[in-house]
C-alpha positions, 0 to 999 in steps of 0.5 A: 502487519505483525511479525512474530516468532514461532515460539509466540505462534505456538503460544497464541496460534488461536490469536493469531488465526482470529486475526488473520481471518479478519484480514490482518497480516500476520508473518510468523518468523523462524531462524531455521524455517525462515518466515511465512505468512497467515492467511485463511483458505477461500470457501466455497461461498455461501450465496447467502452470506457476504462474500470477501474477495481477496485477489491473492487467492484462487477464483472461485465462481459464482452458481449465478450469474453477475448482473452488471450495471447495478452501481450506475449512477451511484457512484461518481469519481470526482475530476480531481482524483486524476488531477497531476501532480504539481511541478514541486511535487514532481522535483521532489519525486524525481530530484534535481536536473543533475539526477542527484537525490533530493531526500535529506540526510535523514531520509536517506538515513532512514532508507539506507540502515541494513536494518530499516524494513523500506515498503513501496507503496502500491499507491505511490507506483499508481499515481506515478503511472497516472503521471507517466501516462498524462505525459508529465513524468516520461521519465518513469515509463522505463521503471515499470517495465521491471518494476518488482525487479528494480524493488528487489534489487534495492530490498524494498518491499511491496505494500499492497492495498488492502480494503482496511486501508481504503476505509480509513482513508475514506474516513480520515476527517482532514481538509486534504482531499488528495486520494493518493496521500490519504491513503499513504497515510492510512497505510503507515498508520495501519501497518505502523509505519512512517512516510519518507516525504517533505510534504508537511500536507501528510502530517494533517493527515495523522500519519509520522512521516521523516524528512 
């Protein structure tokens, strides 16, 4: 993700365009005009040329019909992909049994400057849905009713899941298999941020994480 000024953009505009064609976030901001974001417009496809899929834009359907059925049995999702959280994993998200926070001073410090700029991943709200949903975290249940809200209400930021992301995460050579941390990591390093975690299983991974 890159945010430049409207002077830069004026400057690099074809920079710019060629990168967010690519699939890169590009926001430019403007003191008077405030901030918007570079996307490029969906063609009508060429059914000869691959096609890209970006949810954020309107469907456009296919002149064919969809065969359904051509992946079975290539691909296999393994049992440990919806494995639970442990129980630390699980005080650690949620805190003590006074409600109080769990996160050090540093971590607070870090979410609580006017300045930082605080992204909730949208791997973190999936795996804690994993979790409500198999009964081990009933507490959460109420948040995702609104969800979006309660993140604006705190100023943070929603950070969706792009494919540049799921391929780094799927070609991070670690020992650590877990999907969800894969590709928080993939994610900061991508985007150039750091991880508000006490999990030292994030560092192996490459990504800067602050505790």
């Amino acid at each position: 993700m890159q945010d430049v000024t409207l002077t830069h953009a004026k400057e690099h505009l074809e920079e710019l365009i060629e990168r967010a064609a690519r699939g890169e976030d590009v926001r430019i901001s403007d003191a008077k005009l405030g901030t918007v974001k570079l996307q490029p417009l969906r063609r009508q496809p060429d059914l000869l040329a691959p096609r890209v899929t970006d949810t954020m834009e309107p469907f456009v359907p296919l002149a064919t019909k969809r065969v359904p059925g051509r992946l079975a049995g290539k691909i296999q999702v393994p049992a440990r992909l919806m494995e639970p959280m442990s129980e630390e994993e699980l005080h650690d998200w949620y805190g003590d049994d006074t409600g109080g926070s769990r996160l050090s001073p540093s971590a607070l410090n870090a979410i609580e400057l006017v300045e930082s700029e605080v992204y909730f991943s949208i791997a973190s709200a999936w795996e804690m849905a994993i979790e409500a949903g198999l009964g081990k975290w009933p507490e959460v249940v109420p948040l995702f009713a609104d969800f979006e809200t309660r993140l604006a209400d705190e100023e943070f930021r929603l950070l969706p899941i792009s494919m540049a992301h799921v391929r780094a995460a799927g070609s991070m050579q670690s020992a650590h298999r877990d999907p969800f941390d894969r590709l928080l990591a993939a994610q900061a390093m991508i985007e150039g941020l750091a991880i508000v975690t006490a999990d030292p299983k994030l560092a192996t991974l490459g990504a800067r994480a602050i505790w």
